[in-house]
MIDOSE-1310 file (N, C-alpha, C; in nm, 2 decimals, decimal comma, always signed):
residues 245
xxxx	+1,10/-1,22/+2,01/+1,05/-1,14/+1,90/+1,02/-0,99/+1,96; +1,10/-0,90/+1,89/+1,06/-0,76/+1,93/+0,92/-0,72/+1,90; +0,85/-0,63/+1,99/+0,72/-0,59/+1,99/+0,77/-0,43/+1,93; +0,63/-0,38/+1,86/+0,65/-0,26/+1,85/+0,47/-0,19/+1,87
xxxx	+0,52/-0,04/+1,96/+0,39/+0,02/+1,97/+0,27/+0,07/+1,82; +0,17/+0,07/+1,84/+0,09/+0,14/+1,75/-0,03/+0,19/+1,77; -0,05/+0,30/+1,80/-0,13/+0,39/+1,91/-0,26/+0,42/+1,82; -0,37/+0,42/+1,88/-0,51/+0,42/+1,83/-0,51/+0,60/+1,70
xxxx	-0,53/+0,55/+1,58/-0,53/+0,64/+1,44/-0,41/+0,70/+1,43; -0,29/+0,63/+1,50/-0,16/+0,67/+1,40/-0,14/+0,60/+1,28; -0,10/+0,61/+1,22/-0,02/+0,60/+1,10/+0,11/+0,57/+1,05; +0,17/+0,45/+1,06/+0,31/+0,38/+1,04/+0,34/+0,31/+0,90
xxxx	+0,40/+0,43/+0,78/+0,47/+0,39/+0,66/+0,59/+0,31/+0,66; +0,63/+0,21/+0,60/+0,74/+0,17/+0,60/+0,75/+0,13/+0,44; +0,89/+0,18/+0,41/+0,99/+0,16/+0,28/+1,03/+0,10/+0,27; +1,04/-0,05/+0,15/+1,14/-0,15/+0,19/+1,22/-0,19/+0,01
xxxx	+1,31/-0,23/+0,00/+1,35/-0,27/-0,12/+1,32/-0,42/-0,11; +1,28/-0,49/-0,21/+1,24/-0,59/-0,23/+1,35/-0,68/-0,27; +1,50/-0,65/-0,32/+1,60/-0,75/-0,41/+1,66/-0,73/-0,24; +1,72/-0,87/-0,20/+1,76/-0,90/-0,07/+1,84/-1,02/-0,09
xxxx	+1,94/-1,07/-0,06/+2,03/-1,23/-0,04/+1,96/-1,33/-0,07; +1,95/-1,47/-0,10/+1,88/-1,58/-0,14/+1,89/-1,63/+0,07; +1,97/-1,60/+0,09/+1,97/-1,64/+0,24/+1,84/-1,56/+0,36; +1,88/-1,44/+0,28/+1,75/-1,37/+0,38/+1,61/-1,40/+0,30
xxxx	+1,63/-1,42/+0,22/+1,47/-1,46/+0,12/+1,41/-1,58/+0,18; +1,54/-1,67/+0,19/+1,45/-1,82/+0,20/+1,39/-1,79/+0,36; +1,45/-1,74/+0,44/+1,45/-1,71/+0,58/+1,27/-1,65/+0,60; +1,26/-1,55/+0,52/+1,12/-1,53/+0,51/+1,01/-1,56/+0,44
xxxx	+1,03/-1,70/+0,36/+0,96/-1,75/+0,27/+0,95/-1,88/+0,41; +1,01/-1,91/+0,52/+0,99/-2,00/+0,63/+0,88/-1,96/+0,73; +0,81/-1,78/+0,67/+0,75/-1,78/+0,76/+0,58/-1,79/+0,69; +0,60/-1,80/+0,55/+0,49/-1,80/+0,53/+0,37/-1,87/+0,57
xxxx	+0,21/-1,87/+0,49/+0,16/-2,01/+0,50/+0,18/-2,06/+0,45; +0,06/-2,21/+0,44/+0,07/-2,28/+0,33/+0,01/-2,26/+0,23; -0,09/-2,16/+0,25/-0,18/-2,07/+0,06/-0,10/-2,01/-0,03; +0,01/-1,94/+0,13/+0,09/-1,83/+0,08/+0,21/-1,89/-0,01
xxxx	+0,21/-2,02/+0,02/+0,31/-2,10/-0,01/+0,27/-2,15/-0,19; +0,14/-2,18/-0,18/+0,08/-2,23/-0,30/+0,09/-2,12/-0,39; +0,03/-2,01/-0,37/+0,00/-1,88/-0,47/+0,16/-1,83/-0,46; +0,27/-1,84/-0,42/+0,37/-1,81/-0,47/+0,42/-1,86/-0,61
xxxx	+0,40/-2,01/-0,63/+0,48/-2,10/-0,70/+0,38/-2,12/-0,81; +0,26/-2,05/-0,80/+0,18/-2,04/-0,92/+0,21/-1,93/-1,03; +0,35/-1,82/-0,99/+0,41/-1,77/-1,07/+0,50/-1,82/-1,14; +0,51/-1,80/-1,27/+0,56/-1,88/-1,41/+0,73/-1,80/-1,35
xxxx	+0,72/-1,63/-1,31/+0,82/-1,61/-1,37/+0,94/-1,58/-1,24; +1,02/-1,62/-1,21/+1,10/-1,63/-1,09/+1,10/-1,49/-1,00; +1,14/-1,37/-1,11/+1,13/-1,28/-1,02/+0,99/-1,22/-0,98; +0,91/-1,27/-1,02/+0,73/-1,23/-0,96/+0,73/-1,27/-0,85
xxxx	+0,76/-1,44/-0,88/+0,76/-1,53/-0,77/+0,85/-1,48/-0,64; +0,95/-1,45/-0,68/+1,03/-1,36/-0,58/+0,98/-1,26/-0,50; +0,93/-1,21/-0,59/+0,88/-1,04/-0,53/+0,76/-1,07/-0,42; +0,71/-1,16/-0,45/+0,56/-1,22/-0,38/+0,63/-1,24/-0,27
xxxx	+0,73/-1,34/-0,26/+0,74/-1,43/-0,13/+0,80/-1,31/-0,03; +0,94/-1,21/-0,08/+0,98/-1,12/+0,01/+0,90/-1,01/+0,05; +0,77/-0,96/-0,03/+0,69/-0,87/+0,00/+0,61/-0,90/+0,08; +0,56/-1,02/+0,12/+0,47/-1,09/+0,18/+0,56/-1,12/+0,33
xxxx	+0,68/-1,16/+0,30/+0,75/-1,17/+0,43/+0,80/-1,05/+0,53; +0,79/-0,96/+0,42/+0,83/-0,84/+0,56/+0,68/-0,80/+0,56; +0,62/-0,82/+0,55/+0,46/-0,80/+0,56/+0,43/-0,86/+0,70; +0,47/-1,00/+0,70/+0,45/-1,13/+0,83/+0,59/-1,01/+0,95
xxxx	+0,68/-1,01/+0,90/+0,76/-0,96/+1,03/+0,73/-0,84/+1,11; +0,65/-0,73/+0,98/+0,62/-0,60/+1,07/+0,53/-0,67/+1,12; +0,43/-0,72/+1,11/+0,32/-0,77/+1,13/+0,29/-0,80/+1,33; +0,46/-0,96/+1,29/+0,44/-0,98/+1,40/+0,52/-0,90/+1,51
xxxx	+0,57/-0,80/+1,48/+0,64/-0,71/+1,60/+0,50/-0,64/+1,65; +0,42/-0,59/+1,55/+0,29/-0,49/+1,59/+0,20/-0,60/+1,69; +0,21/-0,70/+1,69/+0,09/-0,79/+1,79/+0,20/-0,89/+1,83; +0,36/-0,90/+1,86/+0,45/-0,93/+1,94/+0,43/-1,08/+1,95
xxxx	+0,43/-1,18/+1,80/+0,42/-1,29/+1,80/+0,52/-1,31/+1,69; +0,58/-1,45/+1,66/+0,62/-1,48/+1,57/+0,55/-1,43/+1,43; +0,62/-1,43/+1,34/+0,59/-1,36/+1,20/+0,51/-1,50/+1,14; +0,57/-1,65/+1,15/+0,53/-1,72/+1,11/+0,37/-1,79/+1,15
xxxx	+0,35/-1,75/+1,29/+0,17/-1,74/+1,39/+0,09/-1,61/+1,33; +0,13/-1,56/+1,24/+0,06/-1,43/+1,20/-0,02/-1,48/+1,10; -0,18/-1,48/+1,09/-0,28/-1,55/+1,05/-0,38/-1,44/+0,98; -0,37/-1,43/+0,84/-0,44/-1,35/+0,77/-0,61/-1,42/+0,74
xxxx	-0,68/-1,34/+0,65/-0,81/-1,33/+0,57/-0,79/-1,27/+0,50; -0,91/-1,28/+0,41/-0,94/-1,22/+0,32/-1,05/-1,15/+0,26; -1,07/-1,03/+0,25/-1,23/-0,99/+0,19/-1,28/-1,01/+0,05; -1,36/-0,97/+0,04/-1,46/-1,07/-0,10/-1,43/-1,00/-0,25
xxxx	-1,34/-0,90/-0,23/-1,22/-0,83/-0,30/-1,11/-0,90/-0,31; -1,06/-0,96/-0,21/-0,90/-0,98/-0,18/-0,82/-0,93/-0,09; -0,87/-0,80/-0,01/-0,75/-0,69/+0,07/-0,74/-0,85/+0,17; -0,60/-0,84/+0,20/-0,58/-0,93/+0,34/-0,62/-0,81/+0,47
xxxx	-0,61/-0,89/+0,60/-0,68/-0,82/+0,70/-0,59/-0,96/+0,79; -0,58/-0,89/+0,93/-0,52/-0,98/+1,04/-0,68/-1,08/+1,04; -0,66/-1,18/+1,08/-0,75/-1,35/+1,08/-0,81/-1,26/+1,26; -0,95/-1,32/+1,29/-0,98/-1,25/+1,39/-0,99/-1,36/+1,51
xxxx	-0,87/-1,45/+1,50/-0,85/-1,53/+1,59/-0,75/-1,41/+1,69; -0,72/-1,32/+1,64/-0,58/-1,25/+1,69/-0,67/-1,12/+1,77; -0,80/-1,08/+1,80/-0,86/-1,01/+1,87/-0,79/-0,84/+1,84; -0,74/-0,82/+1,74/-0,65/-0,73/+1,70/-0,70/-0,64/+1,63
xxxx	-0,74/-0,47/+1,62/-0,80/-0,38/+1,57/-0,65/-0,30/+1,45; -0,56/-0,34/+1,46/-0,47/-0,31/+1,35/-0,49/-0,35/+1,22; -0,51/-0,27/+1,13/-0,52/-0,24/+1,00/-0,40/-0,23/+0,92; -0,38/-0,28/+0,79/-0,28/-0,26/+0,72/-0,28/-0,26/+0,57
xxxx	-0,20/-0,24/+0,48/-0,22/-0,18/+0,33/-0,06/-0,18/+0,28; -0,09/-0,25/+0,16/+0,06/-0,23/+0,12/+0,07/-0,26/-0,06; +0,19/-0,23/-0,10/+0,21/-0,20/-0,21/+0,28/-0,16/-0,30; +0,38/-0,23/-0,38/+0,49/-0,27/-0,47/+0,53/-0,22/-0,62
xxxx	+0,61/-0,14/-0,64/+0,64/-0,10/-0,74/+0,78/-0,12/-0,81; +0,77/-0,28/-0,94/+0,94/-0,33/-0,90/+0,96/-0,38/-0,76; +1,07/-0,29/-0,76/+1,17/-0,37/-0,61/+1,14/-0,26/-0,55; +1,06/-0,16/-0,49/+0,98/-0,11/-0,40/+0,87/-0,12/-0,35
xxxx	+0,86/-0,17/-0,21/+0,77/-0,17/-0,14/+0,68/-0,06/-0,04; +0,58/-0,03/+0,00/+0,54/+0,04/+0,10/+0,45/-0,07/+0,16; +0,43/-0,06/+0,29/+0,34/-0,13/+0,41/+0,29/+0,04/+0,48; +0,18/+0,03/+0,51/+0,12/+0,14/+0,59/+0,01/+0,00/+0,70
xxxx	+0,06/+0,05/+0,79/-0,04/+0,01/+0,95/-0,13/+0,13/+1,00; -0,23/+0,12/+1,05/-0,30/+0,18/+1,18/-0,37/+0,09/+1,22; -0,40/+0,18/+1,34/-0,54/+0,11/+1,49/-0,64/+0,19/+1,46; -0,71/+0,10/+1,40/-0,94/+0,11/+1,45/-0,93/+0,27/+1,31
xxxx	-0,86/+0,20/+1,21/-0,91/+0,29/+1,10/-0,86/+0,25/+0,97; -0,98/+0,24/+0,86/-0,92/+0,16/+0,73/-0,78/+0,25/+0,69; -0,71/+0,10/+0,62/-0,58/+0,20/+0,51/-0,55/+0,12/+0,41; -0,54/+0,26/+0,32/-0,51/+0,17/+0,19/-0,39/+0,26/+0,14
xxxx	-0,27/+0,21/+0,09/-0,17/+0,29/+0,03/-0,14/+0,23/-0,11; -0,10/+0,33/-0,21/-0,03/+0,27/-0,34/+0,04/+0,36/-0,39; +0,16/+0,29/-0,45/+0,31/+0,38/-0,51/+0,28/+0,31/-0,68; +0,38/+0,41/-0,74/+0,40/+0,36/-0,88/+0,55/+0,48/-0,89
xxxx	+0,61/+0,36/-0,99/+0,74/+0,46/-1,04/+0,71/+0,55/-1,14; +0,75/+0,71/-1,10/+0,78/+0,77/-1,21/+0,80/+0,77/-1,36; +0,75/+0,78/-1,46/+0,78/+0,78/-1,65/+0,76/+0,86/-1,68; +0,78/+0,87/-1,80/+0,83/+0,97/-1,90/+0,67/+1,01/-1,93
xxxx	+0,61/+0,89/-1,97/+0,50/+0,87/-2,08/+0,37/+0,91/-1,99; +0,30/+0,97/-2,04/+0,13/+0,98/-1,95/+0,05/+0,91/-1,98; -0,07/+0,90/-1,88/-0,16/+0,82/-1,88/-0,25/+0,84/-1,94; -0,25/+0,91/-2,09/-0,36/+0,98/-2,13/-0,52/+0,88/-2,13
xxxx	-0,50/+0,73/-2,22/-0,59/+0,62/-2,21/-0,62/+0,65/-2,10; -0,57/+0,61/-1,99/-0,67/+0,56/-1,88/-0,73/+0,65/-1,81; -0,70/+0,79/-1,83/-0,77/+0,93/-1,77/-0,86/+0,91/-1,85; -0,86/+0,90/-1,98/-1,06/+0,90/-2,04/-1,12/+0,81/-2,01
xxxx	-1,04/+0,67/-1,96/-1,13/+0,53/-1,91/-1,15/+0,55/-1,78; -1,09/+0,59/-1,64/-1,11/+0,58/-1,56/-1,12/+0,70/-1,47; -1,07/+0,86/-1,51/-1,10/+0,97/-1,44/-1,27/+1,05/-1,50; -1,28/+1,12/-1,41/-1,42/+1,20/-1,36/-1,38/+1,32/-1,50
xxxx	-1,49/+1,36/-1,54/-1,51/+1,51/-1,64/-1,40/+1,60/-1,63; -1,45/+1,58/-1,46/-1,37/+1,72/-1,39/-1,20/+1,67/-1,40; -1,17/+1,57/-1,39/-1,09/+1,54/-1,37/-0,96/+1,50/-1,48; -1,06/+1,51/-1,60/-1,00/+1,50/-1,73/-0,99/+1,62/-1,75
xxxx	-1,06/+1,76/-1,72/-1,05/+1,88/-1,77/-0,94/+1,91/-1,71; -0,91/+1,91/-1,56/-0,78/+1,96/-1,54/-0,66/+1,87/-1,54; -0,64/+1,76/-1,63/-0,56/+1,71/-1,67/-0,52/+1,74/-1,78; -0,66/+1,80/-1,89/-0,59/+1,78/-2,02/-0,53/+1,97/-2,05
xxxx	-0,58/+2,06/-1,91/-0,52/+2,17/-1,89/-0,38/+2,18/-1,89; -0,33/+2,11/-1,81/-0,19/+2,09/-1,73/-0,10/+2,11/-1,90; +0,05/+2,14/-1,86/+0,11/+2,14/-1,97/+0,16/+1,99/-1,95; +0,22/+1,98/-2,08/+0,26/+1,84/-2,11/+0,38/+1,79/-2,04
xxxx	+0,43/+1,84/-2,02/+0,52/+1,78/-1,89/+0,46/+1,79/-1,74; +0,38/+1,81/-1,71/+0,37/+1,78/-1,56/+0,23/+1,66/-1,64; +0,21/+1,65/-1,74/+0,05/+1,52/-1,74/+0,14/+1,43/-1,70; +0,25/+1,39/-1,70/+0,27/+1,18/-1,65/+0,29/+1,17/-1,51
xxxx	+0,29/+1,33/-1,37/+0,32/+1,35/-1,29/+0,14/+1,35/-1,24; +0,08/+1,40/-1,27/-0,05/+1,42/-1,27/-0,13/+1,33/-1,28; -0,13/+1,24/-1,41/-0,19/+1,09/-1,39/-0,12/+1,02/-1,28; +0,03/+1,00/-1,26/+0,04/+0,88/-1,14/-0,03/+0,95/-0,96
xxxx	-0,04/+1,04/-0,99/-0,07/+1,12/-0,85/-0,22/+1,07/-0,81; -0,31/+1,13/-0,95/-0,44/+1,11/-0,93/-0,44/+0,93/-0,93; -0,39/+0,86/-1,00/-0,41/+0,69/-0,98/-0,34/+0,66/-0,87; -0,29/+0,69/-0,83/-0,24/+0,63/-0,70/-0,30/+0,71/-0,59
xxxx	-0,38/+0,81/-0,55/-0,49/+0,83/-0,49/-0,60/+0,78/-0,46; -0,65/+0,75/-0,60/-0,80/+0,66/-0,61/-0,78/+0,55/-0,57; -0,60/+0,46/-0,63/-0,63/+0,33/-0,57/-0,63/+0,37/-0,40; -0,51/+0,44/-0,37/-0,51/+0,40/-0,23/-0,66/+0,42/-0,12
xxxx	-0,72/+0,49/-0,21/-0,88/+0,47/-0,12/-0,97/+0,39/-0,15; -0,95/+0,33/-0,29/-1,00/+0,22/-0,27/-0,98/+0,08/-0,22; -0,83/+0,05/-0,22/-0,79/-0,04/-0,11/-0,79/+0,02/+0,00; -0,81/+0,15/+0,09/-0,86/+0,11/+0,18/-0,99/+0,07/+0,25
xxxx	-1,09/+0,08/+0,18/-1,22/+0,05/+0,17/-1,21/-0,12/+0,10; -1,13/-0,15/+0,02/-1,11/-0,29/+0,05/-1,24/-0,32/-0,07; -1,25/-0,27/-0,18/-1,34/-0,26/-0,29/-1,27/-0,34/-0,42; -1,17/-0,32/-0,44/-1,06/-0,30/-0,53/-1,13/-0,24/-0,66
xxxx	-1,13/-0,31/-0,76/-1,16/-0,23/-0,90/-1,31/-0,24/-0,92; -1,38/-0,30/-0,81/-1,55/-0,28/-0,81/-1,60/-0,15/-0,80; -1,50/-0,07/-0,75/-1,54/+0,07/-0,75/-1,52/+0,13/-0,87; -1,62/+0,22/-0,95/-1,60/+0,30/-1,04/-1,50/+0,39/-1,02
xxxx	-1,38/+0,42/-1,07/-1,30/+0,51/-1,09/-1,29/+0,62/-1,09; -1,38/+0,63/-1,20/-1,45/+0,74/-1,20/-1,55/+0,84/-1,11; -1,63/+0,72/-1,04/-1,65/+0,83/-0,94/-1,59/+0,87/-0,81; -1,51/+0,81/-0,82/-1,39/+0,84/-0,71/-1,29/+0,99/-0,77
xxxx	-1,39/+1,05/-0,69/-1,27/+1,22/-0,77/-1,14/+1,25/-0,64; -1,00/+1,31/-0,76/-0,95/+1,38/-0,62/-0,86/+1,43/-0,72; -0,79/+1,54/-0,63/-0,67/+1,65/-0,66/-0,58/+1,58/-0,75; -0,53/+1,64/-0,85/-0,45/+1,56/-0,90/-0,32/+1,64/-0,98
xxxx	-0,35/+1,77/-0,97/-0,23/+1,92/-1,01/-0,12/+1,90/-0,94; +0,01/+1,88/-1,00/+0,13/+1,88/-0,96/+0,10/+1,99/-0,84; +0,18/+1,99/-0,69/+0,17/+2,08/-0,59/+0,02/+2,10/-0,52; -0,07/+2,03/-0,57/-0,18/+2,06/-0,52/-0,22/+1,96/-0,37
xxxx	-0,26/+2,03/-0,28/-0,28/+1,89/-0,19/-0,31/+1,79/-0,19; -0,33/+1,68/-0,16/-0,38/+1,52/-0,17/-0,52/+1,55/-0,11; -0,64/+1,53/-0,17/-0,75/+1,52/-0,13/-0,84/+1,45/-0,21; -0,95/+1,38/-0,14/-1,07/+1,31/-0,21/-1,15/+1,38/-0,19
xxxx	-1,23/+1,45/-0,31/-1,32/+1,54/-0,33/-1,50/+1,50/-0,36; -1,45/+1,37/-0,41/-1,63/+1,32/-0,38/-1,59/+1,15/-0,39; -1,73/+1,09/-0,35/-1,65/+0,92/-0,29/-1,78/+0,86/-0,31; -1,80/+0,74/-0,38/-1,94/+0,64/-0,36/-1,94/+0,59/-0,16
xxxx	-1,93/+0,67/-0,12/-1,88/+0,59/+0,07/-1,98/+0,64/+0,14; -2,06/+0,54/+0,21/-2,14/+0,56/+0,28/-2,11/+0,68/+0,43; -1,96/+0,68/+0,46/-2,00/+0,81/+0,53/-1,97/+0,94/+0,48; -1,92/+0,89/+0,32/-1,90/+1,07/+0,27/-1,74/+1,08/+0,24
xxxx	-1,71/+1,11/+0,11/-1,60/+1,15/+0,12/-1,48/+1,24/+0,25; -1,59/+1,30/+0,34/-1,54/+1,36/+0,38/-1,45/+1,26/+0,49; -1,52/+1,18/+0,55/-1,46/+1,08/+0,65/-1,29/+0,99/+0,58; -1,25/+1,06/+0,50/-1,14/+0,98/+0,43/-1,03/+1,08/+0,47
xxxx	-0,92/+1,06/+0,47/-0,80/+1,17/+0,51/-0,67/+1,11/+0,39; -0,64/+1,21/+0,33/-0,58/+1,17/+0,19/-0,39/+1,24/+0,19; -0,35/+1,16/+0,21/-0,20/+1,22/+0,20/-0,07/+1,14/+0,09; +0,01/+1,28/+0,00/+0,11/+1,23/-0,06/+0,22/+1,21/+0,03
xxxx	+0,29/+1,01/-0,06/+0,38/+1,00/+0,05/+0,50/+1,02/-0,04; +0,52/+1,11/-0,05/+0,67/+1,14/-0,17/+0,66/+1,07/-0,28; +0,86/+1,07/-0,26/+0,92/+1,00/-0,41/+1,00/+0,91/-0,38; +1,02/+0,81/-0,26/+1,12/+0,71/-0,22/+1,12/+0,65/-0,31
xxxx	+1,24/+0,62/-0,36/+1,30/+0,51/-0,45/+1,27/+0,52/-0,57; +1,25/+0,66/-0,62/+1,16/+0,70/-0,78/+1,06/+0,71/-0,78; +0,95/+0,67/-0,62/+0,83/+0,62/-0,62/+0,74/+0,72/-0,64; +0,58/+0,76/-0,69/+0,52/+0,84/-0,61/+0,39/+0,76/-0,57
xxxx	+0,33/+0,82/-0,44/+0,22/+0,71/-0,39/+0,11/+0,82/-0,30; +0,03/+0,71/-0,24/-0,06/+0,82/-0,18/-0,09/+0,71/-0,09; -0,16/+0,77/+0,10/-0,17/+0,65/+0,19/-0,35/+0,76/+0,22; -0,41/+0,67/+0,25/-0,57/+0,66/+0,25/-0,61/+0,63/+0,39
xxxx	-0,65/+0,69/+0,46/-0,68/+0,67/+0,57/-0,83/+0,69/+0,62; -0,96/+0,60/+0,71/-1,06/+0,63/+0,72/-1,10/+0,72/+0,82; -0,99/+0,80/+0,91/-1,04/+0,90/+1,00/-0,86/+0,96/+0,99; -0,85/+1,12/+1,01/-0,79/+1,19/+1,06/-0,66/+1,12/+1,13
xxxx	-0,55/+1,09/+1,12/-0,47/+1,00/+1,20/-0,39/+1,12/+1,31; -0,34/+1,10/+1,40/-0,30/+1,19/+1,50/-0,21/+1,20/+1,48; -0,07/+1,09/+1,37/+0,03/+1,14/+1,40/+0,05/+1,01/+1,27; +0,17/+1,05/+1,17/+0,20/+0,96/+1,03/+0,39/+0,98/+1,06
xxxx	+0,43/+0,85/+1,05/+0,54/+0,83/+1,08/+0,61/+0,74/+0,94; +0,68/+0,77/+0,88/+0,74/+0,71/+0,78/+0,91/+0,69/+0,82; +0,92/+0,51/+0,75/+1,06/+0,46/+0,82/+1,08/+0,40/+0,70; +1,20/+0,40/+0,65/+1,31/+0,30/+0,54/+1,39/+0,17/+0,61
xxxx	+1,27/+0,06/+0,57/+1,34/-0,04/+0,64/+1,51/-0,06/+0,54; +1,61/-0,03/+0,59/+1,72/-0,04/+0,51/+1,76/-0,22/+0,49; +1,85/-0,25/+0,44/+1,92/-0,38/+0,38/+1,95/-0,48/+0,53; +2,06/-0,36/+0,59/+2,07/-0,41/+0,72/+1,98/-0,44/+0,83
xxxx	+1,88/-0,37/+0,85/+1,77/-0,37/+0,95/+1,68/-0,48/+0,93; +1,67/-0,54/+0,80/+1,60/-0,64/+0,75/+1,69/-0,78/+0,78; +1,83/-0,79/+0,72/+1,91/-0,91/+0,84/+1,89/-0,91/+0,96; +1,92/-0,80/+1,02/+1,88/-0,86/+1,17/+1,71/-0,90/+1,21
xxxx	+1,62/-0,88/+1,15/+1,53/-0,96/+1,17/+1,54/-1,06/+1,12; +1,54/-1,10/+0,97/+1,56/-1,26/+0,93/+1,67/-1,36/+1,02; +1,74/-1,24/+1,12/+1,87/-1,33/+1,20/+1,73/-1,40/+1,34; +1,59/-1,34/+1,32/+1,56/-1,37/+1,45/+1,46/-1,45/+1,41
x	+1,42/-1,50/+1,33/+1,34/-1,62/+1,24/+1,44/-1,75/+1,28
């Protein structure tokens, strides 16, 4: 099993397409667990079920290159939310966050610092509803400023900000939305501007990760990372690991 480095508050994105061979699928549904195994088949609809098992599987493979064990010995938990977290049999300070849009994936890793990432595909249509249910005053004012074609660009920016800091904080939708403010103006930087977080919004480091695959997303980090590396696991690069299961 190939090992791979991950150096204390870097930051390692990875791109993956989710539609893959029934041969490389089953390959990484061999490494699952047995929960993982259960909560798969408790989807009604094939391709959910699908999307679960191969998102979950290159989840186990980066996994196990980052702590240089089989993908199938890779031993999760869970917080009282849900975020998985490496099982602390594995003595392991790597952190990880991931998150599916369709047949796109992102995985974000670091060392000895929370991460939370989330993508959504581009539309046509805006989020007007859920800016009055879930964004800040402020945050509806300069939304409802914006002209009408940049608002469906604007709402996925600002929602995929807030989630990705609140999965990284590992809260999920316990957290008010709403008080989670941040940047949300087409071209404007990625930032969290105020945060329910005990050390202060400011301790959070907020970056847009493009538009791979139609995507747009945002990766959430709990300290300043030294260095953010983004990779597209391609079609091919993914056989040759399932060749090593």
């Amino acid at each position: 099993m190939p090992t791979r480095s991950l150096h204390d508050h870097d930051v390692h994105l990875w791109w993956a397409g989710l539609s893959i061979s029934d041969d490389e699928r089953a390959r990484l549904e061999a490494t699952l667990s047995a929960d993982e195994r259960v909560r798969a088949a408790r989807y009604r609809l094939g391709w959910l079920r699908r999307r679960f098992v191969v998102g979950r599987g290159i989840l186990r493979v980066l996994l196990g290159e980052y702590l240089g064990i089989d993908p199938a010995a890779v031993q999760l938990q869970y917080g009282p939310f849900g975020k998985p977290a490496l099982a602390s049999a594995h003595a392991s300070d790597v952190t990880f966050s991931l998150s599916h849009s369709k047949d796109v994936a992102v995985y974000a890793f670091s060392r000895g610092a929370d991460v939370g990432v989330d993508i959504e595909h581009l539309r046509s249509r805006d989020g007007a509803a859920i800016v009055r249910r879930f964004f800040s005053v402020r945050e509806r004012d300069i939304y409802c400023g914006l002209p009408d074609s940049q608002k469906p660009l604007a709402f996925l920016l600002g929602w995929t900000r807030k989630e990705a800091y609140v999965k990284g904080r590992g809260v999920g939708l316990s957290e008010c939305l709403a008080d989670v403010e941040v940047t949300l103006a087409p071209g404007e930087p990625a930032q969290l501007l105020t945060a329910p977080d005990p050390g202060g919004a400011a301790r959070w480091w907020l970056e847009e990760i493009g538009a791979a695959g139609g995507c747009v997303g945002a990766v959430a980090v709990g300290a300043r990372p030294r260095r953010l590396s983004m990779t597209t696991l391609t079609q091919e690069d993914l056989a040759r690991r399932c060749q090593w299961q």
